[in-house]
N, C-alpha and C positions, 0 to 999 in steps of 0.2 A: 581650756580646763587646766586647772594650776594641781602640779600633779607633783608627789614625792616619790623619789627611788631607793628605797631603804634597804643598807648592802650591811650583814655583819661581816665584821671580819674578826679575826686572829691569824697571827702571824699572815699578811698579805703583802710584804713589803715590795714584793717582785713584782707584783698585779697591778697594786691600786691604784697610783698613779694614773699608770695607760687606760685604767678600764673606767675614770674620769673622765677622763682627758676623751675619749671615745664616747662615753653617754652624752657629754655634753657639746658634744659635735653635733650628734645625731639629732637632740631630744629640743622643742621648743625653749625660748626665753622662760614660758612658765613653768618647766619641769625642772626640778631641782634634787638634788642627791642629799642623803642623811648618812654617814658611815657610821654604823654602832661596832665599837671597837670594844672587844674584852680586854684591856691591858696589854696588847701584843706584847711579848719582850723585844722583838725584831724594830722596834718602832713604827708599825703599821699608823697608829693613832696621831703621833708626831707627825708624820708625812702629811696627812691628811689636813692636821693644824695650820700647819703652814701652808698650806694648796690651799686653802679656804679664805685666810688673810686677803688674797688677791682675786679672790671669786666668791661672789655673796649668793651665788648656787647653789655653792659645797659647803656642809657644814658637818659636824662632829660631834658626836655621844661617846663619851670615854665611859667606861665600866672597867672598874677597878681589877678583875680577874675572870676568868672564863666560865662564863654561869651557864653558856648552853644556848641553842639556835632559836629554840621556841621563845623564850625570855628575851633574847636578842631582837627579834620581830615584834615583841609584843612593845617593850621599851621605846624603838623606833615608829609604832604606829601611833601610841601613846605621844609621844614628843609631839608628832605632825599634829593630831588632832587636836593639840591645844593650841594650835597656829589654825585661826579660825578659817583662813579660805582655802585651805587644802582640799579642790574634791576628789582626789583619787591619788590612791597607793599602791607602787607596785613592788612587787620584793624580787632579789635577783642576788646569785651567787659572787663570788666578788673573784672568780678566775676564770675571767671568761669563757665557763662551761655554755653559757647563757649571752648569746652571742646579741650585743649591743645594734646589732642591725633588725632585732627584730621587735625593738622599743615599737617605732611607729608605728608597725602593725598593731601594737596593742594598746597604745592609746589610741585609734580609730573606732577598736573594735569595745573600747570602756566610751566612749561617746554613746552605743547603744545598748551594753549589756551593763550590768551588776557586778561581775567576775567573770573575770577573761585569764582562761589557763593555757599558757604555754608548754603543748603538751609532745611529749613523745611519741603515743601509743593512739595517735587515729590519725588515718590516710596520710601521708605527705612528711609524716614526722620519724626521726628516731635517734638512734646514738652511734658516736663514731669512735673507733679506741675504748673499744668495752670490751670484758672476757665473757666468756660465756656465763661464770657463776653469776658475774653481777649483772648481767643483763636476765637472768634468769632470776635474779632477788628482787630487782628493782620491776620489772613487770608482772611477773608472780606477785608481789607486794599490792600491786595497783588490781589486780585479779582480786586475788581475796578481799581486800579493801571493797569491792564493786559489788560483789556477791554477798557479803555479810551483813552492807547495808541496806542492797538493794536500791543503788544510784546510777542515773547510766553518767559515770565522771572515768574516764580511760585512764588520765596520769593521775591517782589522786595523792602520789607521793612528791610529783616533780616541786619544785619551790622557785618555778619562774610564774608569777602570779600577779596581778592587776585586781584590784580594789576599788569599786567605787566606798568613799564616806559614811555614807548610810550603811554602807554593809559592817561594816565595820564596827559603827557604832551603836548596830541593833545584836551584833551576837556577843555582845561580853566578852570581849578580850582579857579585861580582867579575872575570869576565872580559869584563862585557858591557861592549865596544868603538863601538857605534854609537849616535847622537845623531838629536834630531828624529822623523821619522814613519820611522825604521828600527829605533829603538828601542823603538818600539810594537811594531813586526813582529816583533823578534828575541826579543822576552821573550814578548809571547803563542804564536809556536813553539815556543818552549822547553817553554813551560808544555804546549802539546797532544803535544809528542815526549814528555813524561813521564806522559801518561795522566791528567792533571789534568781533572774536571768544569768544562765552560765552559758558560758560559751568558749569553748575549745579551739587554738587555730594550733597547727603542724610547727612543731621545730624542730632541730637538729641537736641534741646536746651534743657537745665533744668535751672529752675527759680532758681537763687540766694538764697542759702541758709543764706548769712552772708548782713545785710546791706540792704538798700533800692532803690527799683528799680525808673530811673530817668523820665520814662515816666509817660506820664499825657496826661489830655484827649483834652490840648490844641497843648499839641505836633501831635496828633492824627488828630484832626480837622484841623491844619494848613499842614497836608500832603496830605487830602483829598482837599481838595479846590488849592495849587499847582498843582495839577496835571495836571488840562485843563491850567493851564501857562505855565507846561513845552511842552505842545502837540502843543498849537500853535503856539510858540515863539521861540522851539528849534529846531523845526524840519524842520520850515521856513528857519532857518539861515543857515544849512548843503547844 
């Protein structure tokens, strides 16, 4: 299955390299990497250009300045799906929070499902090098998330996530409007309003050793208040 691994970045220059270099160790001849770069100043995108020259895997989406995670994802699923034999997309953090060894597990598990979420919060999974507050944001987050729409999805904020094509190109990407950990929520809704196979397997995040993590507590607060827009606006429209 010819698969794309769609990484944004901004300022990544510590990372991206190694965390290449590492998917593409791991991941078949058919899996291939997409970096959507916002303009890093670090020259995150630069790196990437020139890593690509010598690998026709790797390849690169420049955007002119930092427009945000949701746009970022959307741009890179956008790109794949006009490369007509692409069937599945997976999206993945670009500081090795989202540990490169647990690709295979999830193109196994996109061979039988629809969407396969690399999840923290059922049996077998969780976070290493977290405080208490943000362990306490980010599964509360996934809580209320569960409850208000009434889905049984445990991580539905994490963004280590597997795409089958179809999924993709039945829920309108094009109108997806929200960024961050609301954009995790709005698009795995989408995908359970439309009777899509999910499937959950156990991971481990560990908090980025190199470089600064991009959440904030307004990214936080504007996921929590979408939520009742995605419940009664999308579920209407199915």
């Amino acid at each position: 299955m010819r698969t794309l691994i769609v990484i944004p970045t901004y300022n990544e220059a510590e990372n991206i390299v190694s965390l290449i270099e590492a998917n593409l160790k791991i991941t078949p001849e058919k899996t291939e990497i997409l970096i959507v770069d916002d303009g890093s100043p670090d020259g995150t995108g630069k790196m990437v250009e020139d890593f690509s020259k010598s690998n026709p895997r790797v390849h690169i989406l420049h955007r002119e300045k930092k427009l945000g995670l949701g746009t970022a994802y959307v741009a890179g699923f956008k790109w794949g799906l006009q490369q007509k034999d692409f069937e599945a997309f997976i999206e993945m953090d670009a500081d090795f929070s989202h540990n490169p060894g647990y690709l295979s597990k999830m193109l196994n598990l996109l061979d039988t499902y629809d969407v396969v979420i690399g999840s923290r919060y059922v049996h077998g999974g969780g976070t290493l090098n977290w405080g208490i507050v943000r362990k306490f944001i980010s599964r509360g987050g996934s809580f209320y998330s569960r409850m208000i729409l009434g889905v049984p999805i445990y991580d539905f904020t994490g963004g280590f996530n597997g795409w089958k094509r179809h999924v993709l190109e039945a829920v309108d990407i094009d109108s997806l409007r929200s960024d961050g950990y609301s954009f995790q929520i709005e698009l795995k809704y989408r995908a359970f309003c439309r009777n899509f196979k999910i499937k959950e397997f156990p991971i481990v995040f560990e908090d980025r050793k190199v470089g600064k993590s991009k959440m904030n507590q307004k990214i936080v607060l504007e996921a929590l208040g979408r939520v009742w827009t995605f419940r009664w606006r999308f579920r209407r429209s199915v």
